[in-house]
PyMOL Python script that loads the backbone (N, CA, C, O; Angstrom):
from pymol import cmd

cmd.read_pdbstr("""\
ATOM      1  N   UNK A   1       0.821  -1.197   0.000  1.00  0.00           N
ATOM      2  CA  UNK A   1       0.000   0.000   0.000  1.00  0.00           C
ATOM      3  C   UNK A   1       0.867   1.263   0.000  1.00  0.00           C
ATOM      4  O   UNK A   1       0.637   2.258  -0.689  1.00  0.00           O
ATOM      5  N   UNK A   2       1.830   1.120   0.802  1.00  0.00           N
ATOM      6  CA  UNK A   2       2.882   2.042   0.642  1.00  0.00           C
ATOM      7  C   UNK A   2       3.462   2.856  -0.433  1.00  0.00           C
ATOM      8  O   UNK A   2       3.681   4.067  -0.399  1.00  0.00           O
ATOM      9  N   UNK A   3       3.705   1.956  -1.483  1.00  0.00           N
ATOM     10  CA  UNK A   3       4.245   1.859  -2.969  1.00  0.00           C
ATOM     11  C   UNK A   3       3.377   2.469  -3.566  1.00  0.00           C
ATOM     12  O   UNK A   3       3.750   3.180  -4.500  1.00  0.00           O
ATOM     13  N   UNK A   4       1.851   2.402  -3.221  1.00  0.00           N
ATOM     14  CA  UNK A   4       0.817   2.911  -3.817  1.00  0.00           C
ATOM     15  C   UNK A   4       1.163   4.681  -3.635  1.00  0.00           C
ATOM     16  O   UNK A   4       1.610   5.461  -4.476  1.00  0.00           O
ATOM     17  N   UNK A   5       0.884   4.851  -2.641  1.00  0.00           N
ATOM     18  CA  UNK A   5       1.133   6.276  -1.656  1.00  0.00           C
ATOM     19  C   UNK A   5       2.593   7.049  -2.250  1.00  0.00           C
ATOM     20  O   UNK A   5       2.728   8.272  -2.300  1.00  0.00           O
ATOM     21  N   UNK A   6       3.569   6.106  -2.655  1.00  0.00           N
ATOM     22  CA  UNK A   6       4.713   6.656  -3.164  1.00  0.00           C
ATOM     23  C   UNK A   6       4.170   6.812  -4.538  1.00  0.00           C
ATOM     24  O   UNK A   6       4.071   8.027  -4.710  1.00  0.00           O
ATOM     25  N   UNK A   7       3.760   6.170  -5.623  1.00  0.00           N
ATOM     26  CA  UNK A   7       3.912   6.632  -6.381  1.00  0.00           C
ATOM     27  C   UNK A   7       2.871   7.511  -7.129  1.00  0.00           C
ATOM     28  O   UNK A   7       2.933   7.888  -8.299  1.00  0.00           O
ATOM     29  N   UNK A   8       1.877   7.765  -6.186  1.00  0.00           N
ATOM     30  CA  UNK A   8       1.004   8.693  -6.812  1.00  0.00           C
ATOM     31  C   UNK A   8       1.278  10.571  -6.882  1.00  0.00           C
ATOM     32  O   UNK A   8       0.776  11.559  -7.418  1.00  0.00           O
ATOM     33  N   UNK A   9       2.277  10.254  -6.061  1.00  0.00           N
ATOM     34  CA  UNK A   9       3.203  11.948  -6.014  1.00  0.00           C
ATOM     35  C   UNK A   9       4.082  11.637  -6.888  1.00  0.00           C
ATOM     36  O   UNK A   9       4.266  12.704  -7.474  1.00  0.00           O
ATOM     37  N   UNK A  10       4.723  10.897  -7.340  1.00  0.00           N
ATOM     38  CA  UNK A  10       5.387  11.162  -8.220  1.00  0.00           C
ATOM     39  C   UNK A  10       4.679  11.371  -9.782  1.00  0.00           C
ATOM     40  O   UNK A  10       5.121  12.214 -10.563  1.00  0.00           O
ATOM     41  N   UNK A  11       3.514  10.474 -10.116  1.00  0.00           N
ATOM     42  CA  UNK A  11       2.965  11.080 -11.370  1.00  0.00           C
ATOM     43  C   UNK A  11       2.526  12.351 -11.343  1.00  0.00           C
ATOM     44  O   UNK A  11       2.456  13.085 -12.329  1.00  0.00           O
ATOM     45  N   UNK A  12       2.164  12.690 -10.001  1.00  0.00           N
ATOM     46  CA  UNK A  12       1.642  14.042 -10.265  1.00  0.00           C
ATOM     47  C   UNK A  12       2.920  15.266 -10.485  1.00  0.00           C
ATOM     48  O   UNK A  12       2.960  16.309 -11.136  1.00  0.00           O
ATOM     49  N   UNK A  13       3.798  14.634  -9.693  1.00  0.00           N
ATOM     50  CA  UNK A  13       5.096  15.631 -10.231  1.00  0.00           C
ATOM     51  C   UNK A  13       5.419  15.264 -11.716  1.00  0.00           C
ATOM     52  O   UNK A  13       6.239  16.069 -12.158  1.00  0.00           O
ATOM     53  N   UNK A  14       5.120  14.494 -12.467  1.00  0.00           N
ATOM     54  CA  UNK A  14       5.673  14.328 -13.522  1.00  0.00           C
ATOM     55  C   UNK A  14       4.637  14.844 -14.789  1.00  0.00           C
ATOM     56  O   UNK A  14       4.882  14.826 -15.995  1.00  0.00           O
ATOM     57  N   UNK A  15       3.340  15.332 -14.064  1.00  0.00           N
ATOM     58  CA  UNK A  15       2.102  15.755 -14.493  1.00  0.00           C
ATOM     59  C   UNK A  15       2.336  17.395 -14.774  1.00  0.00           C
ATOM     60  O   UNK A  15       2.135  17.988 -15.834  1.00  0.00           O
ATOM     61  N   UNK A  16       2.837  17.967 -13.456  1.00  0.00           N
ATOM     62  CA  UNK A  16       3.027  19.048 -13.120  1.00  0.00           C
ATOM     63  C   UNK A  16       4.254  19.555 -14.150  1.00  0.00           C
ATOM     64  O   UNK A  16       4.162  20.506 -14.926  1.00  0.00           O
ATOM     65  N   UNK A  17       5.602  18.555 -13.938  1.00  0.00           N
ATOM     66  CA  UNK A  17       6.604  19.325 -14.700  1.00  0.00           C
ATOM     67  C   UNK A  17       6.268  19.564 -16.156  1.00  0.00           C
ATOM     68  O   UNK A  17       6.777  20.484 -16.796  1.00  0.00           O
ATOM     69  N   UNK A  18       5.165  18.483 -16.792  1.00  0.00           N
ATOM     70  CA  UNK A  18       5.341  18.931 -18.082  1.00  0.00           C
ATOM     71  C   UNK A  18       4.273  20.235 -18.414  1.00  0.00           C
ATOM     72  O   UNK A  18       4.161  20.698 -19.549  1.00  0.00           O
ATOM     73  N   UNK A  19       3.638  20.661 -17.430  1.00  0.00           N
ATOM     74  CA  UNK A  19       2.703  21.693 -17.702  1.00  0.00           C
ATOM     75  C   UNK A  19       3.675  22.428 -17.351  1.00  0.00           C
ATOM     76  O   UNK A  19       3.271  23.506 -17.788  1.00  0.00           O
ATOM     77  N   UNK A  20       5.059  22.732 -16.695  1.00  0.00           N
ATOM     78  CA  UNK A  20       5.830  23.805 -16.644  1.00  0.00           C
ATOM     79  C   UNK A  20       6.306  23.841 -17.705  1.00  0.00           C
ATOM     80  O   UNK A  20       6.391  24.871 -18.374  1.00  0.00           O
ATOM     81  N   UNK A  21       6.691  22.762 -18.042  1.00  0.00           N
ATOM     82  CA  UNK A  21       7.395  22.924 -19.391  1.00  0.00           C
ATOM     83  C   UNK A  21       6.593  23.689 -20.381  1.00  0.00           C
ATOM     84  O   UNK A  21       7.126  24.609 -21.001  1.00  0.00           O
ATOM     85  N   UNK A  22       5.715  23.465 -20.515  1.00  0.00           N
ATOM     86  CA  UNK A  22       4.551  23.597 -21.749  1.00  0.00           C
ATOM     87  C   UNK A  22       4.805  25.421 -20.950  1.00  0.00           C
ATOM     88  O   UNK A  22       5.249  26.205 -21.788  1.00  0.00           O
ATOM     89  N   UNK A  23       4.585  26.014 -19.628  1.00  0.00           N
ATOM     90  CA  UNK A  23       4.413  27.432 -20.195  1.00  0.00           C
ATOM     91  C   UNK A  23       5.689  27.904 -20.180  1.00  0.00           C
ATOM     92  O   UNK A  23       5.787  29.041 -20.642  1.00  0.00           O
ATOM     93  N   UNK A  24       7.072  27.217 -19.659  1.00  0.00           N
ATOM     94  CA  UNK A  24       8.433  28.088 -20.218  1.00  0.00           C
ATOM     95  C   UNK A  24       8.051  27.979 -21.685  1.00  0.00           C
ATOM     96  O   UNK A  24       7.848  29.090 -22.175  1.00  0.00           O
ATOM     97  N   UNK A  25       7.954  27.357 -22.203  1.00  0.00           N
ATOM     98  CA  UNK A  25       7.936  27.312 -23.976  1.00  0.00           C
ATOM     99  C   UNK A  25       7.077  28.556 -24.412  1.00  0.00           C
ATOM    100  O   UNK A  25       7.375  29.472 -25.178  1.00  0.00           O
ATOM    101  N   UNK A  26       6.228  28.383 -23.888  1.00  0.00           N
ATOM    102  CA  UNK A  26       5.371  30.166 -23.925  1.00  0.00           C
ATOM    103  C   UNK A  26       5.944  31.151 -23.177  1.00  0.00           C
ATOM    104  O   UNK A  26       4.938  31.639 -22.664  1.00  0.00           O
ATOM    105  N   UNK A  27       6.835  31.758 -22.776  1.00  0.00           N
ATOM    106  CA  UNK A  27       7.449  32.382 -22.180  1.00  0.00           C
ATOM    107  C   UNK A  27       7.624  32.795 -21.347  1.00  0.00           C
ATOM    108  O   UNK A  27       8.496  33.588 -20.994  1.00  0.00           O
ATOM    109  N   UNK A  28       6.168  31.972 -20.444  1.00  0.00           N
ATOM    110  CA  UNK A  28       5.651  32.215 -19.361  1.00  0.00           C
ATOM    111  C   UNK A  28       6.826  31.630 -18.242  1.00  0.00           C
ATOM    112  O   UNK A  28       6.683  30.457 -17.898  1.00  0.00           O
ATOM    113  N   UNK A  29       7.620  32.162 -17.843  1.00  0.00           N
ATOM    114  CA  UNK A  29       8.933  31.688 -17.152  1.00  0.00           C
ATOM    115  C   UNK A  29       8.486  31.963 -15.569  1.00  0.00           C
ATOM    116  O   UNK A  29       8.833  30.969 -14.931  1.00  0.00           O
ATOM    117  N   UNK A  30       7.795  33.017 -14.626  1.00  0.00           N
ATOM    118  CA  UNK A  30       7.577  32.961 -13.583  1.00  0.00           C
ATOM    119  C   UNK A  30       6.451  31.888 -13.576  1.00  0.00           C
ATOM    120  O   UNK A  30       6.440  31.007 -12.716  1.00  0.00           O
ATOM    121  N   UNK A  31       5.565  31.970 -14.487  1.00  0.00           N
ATOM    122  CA  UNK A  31       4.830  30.512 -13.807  1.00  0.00           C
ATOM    123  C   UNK A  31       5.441  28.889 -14.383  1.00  0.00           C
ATOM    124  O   UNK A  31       4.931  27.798 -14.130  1.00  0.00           O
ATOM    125  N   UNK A  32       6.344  29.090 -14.992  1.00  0.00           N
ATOM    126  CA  UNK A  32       6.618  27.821 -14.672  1.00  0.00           C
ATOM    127  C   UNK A  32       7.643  27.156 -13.326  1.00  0.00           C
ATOM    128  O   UNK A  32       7.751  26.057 -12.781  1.00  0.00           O
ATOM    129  N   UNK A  33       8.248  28.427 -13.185  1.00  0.00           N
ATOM    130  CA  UNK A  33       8.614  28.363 -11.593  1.00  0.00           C
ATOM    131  C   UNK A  33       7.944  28.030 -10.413  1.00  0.00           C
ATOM    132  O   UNK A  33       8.190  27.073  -9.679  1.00  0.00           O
ATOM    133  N   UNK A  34       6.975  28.988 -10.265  1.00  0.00           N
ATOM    134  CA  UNK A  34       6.011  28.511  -9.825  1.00  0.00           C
ATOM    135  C   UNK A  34       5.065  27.379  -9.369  1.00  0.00           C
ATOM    136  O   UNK A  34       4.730  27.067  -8.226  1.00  0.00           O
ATOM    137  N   UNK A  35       4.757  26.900 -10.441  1.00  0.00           N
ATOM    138  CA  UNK A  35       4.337  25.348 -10.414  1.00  0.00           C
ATOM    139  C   UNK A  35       5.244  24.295 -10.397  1.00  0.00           C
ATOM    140  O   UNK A  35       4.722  23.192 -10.233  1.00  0.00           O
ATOM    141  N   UNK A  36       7.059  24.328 -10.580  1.00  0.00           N
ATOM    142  CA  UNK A  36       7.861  23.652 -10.363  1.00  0.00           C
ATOM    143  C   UNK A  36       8.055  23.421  -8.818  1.00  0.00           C
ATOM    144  O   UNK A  36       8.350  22.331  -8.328  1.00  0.00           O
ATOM    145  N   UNK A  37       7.895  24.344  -8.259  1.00  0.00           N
ATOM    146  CA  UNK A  37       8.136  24.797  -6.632  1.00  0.00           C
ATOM    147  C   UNK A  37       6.859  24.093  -5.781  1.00  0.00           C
ATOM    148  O   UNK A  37       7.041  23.300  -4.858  1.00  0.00           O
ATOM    149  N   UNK A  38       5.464  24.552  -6.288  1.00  0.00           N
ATOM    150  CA  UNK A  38       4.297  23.961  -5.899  1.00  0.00           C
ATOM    151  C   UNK A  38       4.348  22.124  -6.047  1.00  0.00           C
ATOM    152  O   UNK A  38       4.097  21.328  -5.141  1.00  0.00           O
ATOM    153  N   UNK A  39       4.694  21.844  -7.269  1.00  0.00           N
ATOM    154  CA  UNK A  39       4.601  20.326  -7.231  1.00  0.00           C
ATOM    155  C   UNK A  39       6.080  19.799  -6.564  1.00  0.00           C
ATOM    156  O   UNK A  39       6.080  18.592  -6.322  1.00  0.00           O
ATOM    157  N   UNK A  40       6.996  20.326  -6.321  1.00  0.00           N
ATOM    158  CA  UNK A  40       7.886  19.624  -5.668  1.00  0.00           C
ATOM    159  C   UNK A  40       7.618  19.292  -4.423  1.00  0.00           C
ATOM    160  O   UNK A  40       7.910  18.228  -3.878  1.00  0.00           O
ATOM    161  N   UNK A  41       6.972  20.343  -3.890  1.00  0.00           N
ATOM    162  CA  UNK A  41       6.732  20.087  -2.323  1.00  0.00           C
ATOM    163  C   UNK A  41       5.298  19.230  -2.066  1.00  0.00           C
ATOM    164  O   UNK A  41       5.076  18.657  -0.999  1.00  0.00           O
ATOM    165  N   UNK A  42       4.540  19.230  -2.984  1.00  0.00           N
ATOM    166  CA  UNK A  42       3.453  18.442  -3.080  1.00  0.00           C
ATOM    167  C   UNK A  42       4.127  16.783  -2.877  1.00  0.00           C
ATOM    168  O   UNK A  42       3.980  16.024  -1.919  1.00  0.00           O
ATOM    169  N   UNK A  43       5.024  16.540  -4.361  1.00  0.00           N
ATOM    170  CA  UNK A  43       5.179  15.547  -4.074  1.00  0.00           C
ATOM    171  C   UNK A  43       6.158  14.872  -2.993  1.00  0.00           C
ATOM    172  O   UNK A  43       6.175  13.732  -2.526  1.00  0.00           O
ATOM    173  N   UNK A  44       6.707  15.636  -2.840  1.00  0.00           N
ATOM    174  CA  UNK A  44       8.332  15.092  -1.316  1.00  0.00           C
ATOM    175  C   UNK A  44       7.539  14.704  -0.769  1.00  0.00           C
ATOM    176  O   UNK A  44       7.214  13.517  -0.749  1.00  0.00           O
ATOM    177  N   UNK A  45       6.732  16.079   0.139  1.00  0.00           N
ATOM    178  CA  UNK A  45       6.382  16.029   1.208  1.00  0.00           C
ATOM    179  C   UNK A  45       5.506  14.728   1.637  1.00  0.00           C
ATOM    180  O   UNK A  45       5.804  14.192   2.704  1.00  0.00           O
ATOM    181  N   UNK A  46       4.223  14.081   0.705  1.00  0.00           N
ATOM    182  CA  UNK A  46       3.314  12.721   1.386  1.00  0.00           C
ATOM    183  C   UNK A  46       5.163  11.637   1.336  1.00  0.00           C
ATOM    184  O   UNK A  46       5.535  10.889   2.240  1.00  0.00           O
ATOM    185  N   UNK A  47       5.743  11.850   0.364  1.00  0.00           N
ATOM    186  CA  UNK A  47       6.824  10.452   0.453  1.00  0.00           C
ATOM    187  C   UNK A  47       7.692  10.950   1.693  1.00  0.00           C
ATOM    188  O   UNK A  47       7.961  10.012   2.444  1.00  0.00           O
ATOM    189  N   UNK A  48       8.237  12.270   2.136  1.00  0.00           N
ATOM    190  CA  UNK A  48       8.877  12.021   3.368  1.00  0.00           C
ATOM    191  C   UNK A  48       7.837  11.731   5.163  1.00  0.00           C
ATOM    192  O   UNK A  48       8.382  11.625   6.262  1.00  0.00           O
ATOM    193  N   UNK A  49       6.729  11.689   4.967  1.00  0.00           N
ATOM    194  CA  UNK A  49       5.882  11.563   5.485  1.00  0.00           C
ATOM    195  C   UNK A  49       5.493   9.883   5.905  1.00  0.00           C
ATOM    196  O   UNK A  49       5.469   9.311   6.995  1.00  0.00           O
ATOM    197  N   UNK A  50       5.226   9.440   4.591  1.00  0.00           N
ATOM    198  CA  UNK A  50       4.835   7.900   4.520  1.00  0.00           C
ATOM    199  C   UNK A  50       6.156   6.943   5.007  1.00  0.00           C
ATOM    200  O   UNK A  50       6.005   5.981   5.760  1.00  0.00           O
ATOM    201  N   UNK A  51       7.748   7.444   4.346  1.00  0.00           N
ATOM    202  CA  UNK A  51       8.537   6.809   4.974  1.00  0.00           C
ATOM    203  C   UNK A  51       9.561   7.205   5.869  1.00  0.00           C
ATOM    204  O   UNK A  51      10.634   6.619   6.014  1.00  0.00           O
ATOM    205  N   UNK A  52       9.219   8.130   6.409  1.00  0.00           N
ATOM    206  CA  UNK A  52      10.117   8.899   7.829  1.00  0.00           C
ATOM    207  C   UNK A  52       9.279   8.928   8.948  1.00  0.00           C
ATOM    208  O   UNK A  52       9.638   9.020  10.121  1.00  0.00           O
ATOM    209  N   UNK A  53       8.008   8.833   8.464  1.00  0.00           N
ATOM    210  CA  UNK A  53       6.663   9.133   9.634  1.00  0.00           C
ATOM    211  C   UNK A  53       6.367   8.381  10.518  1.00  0.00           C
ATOM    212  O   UNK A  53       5.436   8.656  11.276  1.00  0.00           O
TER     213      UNK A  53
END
""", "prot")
cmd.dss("prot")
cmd.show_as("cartoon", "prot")
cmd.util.cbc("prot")
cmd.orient("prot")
């Protein structure tokens, strides 16, 4: 179940980076920062949680 819990933050980080990607390419450079920063901590945080907790 664990494995489950791990890897559902990671698709979503991998969900997230390519929508950053998609607005650096539009030039939109503060929001892709933005949402790089938002999904990183989204996803760490349940995995340092589930296996440090």
């Amino acid at each position: 179940m664990k494995i489950i819990f791990a890897i559902v933050p990671i698709l979503f980080l991998y969900y997230m980076s390519t929508f950053a990607a998609h607005n650096w390419r539009r030039r939109n450079k503060l929001a892709a920062v933005g949402i790089v920063l938002i999904a990183l901590s989204a996803a760490v945080l349940p995995i340092i949680l589930i296996f440090l907790g």
